[in-house]
Each structure stands twice: as structure tokens, then as C-alpha cells.
C-alpha positions in Angstrom: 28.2 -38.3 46.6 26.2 -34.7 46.1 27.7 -34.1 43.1 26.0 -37.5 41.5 23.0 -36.9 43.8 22.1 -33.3 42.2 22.5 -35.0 39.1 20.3 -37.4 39.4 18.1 -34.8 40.4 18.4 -32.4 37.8 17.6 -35.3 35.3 14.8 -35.7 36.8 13.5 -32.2 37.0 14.5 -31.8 33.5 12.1 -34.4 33.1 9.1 -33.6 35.1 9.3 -30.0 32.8 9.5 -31.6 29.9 6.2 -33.5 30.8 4.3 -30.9 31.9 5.0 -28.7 29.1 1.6 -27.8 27.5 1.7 -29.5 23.6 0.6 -26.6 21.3 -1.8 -27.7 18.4 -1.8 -26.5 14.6 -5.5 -25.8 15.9 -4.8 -22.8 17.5 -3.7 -20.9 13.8 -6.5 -19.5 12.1 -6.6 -21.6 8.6 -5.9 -19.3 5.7 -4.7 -16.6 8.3 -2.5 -13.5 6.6 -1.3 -10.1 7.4 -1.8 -7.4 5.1 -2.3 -3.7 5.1 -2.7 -0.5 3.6 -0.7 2.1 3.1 -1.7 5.5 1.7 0.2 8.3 0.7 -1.5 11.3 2.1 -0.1 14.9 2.3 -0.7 17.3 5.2 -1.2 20.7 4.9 -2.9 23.4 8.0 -5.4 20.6 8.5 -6.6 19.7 5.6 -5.6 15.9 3.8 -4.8 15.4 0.4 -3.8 12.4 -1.5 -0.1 12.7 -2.5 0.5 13.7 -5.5 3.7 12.2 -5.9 2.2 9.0 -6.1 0.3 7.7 -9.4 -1.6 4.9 -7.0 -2.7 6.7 -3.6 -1.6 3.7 -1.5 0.5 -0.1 -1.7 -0.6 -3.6 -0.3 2.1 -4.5 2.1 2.7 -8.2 2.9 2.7 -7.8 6.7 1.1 -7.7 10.0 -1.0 -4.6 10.7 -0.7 -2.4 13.6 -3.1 0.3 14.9 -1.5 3.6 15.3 -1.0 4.7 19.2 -2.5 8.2 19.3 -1.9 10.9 21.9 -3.5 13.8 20.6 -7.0 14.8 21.7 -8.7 15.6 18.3 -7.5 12.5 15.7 -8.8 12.1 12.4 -10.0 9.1 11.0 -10.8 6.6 8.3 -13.5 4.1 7.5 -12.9 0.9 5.5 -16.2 0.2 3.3 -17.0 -2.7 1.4 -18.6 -3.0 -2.3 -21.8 -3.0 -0.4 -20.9 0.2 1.8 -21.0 -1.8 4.8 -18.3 -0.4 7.2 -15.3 -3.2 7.3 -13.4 -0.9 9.9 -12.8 2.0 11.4 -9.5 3.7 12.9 -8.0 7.1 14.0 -4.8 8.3 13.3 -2.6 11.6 13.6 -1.5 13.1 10.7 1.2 15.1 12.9 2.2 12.2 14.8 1.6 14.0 18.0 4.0 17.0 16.6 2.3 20.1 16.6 4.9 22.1 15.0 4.4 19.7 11.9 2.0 21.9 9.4 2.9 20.7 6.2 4.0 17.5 4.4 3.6 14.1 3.4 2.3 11.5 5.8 1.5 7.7 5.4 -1.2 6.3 6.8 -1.9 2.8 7.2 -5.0 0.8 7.4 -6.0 -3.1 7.4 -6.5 -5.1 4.2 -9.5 -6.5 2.9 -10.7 -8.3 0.1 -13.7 -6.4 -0.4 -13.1 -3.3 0.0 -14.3 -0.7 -2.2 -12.7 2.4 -0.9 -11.0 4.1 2.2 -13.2 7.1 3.6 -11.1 10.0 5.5 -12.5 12.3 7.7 -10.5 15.2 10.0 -10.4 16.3 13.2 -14.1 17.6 13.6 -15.7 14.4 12.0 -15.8 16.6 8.2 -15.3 14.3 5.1 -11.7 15.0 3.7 -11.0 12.7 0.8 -11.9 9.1 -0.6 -9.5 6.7 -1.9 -10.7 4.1 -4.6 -9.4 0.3 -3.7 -11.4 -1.7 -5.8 -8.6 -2.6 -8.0 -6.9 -4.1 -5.5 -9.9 -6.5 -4.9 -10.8 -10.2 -5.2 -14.0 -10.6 -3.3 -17.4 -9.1 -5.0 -19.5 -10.3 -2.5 -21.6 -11.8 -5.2 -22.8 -14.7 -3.3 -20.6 -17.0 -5.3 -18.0 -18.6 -3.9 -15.3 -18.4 -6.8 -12.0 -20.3 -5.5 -10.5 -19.6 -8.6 -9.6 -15.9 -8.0 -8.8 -16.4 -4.3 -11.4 -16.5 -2.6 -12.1 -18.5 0.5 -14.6 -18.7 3.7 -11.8 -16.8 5.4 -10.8 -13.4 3.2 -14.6 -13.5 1.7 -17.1 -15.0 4.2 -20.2 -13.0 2.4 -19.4 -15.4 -0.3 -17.6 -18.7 0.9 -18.8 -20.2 3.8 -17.1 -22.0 6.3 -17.6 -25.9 6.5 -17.8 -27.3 9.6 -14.8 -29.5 11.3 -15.3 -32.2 13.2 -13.8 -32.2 16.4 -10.4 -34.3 17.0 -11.0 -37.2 19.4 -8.8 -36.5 22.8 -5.4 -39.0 22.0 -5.0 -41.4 24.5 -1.7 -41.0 26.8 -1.0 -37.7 25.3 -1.0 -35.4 29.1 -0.5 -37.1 32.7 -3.9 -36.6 34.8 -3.6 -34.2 38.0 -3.3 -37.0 40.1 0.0 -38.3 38.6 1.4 -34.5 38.2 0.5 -34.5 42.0 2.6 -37.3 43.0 5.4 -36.2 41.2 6.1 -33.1 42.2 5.7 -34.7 45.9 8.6 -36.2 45.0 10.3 -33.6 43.7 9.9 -31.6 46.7 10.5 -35.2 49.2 13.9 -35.8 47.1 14.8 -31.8 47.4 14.3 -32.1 51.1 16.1 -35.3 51.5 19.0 -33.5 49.3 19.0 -30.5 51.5 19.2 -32.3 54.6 22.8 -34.9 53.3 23.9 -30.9 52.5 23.2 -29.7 56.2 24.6 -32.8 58.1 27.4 -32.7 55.7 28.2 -29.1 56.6 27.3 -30.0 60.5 30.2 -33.0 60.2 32.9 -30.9 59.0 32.5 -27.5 61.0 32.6 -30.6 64.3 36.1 -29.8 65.8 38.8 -32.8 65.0 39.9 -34.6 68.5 42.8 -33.5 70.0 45.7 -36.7 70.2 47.1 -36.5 73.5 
């Protein structure tokens, strides 16, 4: 008899969860949304930065999702992303040592968030000096011409100076798609009345058997 009666209840449970579960919409993702970064091939050597020489092209588009360095040192240097129209796109700090001091002297690669304007990639040391400028224009789709030209790529998302974003109306509320608070209320009263109820044919159960049997005279 418990055995059926906690299945019952587990079905039901199972069900109340699967109710209350939160529906996620294809709102939330940001239309035209991408991950792309930078990176450069720099080389280190007793503080000052260099482009690589190693490398015809100072730095590669990587197709993925682009994480800010964690820095520990006290004096970082830095880069500045700038657009065709020298406005600053962003701005991030980075350690050419990777928080080893004993490293003096070598290559390092440094990465930095894509954009579709940018012009070029500003470096500056540890005391704010300018070190060296890389040139990504070529990698570039968005002239910030005031022209919105779809044909090359761009869109209201990776060029905003030039496409601008159309407004969307808002989705009318679907009908029966979430139980109000009222109905979640009375159902997880029952939950707990029916967990009670269970708890207690559990306790007079154990109560009956620990009863001693009746001695037959």
C-alpha cells in the first residue's frame, strides 16, 4: 500500500515541477549575436612590446567567445580598441608575463574583442607610454559610412553607426501558457497535505508493528 502510495506521489510531484518550470523564450538571445576575438602575436622583451616577427599578419580572428584576461599584477599594460572614426570601441589590461616575474623575454599573445569597425589596436605599457599599434582595417566590414550596406555584412547589430535597429513589436502574453499564483498556491498545499497524510500511514504503520504480539495462553 506505500509502495503504490509514494508512487502516486512522485507522479505527481514530477508534475507539479514540470509546471512550474519557467519556459525560456528565443527572446532572451540577442539576434545576430556572435563571439569573436582578437588575437595578437606580440613579443616581450625587459618591458618593452613588439609585434612578432614571426608572424606576416600581427594577429587572427578567432571564431569564439572572448574572455577578459584575470590580472594579478599591480602595474598591467593595456590596449585600446579604436574605430575608423578614432572613437575608443574598448579598453582592456593585460600582463604580458602572466603574473611570472622571472619571464623577461618571449613571445606572448594577447587577445582582445572583435569589431567590425575597428581600425587599429593601440598598446600602451605599464606606465601608460604608447608601445606599438597594430592596423585591423583589413579585417573590417563596417565603414561607419552612414549607409547601411547588407550586402557586405552589415547589420544594426555588428554596425549600429550605420544600420539601425527596427523596432519589434511586443508579443501578446499567450493565453494558458503559466498557472497564476493562486493555483501554484493550492497545489503545493496539496503537496505538502498529501506528504503529511503519507508520513503519518508511515508512522502508524511503524507504531502497529513495534506493538508486542498477544501472548496465547
Amino acid at each position: 500500500m506505500i509502495k503504490i502510495i509514494m508512487k502516486y506521489v512522485f507522479v505527481f510531484l514530477c508534475l507539479i515541477s514540470a509546471l512550474m518550470i519557467p519556459q525560456v523564450s528565443a527572446d532572451t538571445v540577442a539576434p545576430g549575436e556572435s563571439f569573436v576575438y582578437y588575437n595578437f602575436y606580440l613579443y616581450y622583451d625587459h618591458g618593452q612590446l613588439f609585434a612578432d616577427r614571426d608572424y606576416p599578419l600581427k594577429y587572427d580572428i578567432i571564431d569564439d567567445k572572448f574572455v577578459e584576461e584575470r590580472i594579478t599584477t599591480a602595474k598591467p599594460y593595456s590596449f585600446k580598441v579604436l574605430s575608423i572614426k578614432d572613437v575608443i570601441l574598448a579598453e582592456h589590461a593585460f600582463d604580458p608575463q602572466q603574473g611570472n616575474p622571472k619571464f623577461l623575454k618571449g613571445k606572448v599573445l594577447v587577445k582582445g574583442p572583435y569589431f567590425a569597425d575597428a581600425a587599429r589596436v593601440d598598446f600602451y605599457d605599464d606606465t601608460g607610454g604608447s608601445a606599438l599599434t597594430i592596423d585591423v582595417s583589413a579585417s573590417s566590414f563596417c565603414n561607419d559610412d552612414g549607409a547601411c550596406n547588407k550586402d557586405v555584412g552589415e547589420d544594426s547589430f555588428n554596425c549600429p553607426a550605420d544600420c539601425k535597429a527596427e523596432p519589434t513589436a511586443t508579443p501578446p502574453p499567450i493565453e494558458g501558457g503559466g498557472l497564476s499564483r493562486g493555483v501554484l498556491t493550492a497545489l503545493g498545499g496539496s503537496v505538502v497535505a498529501i506528504v503529511i497524510w503519507l508520513g503519518w500511514l508511515i508512522i502508524k504503520k511503524r507504531r502497529a508493528g513495534a506493538q508486542p504480539s498477544p501472548q496465547i495462553s
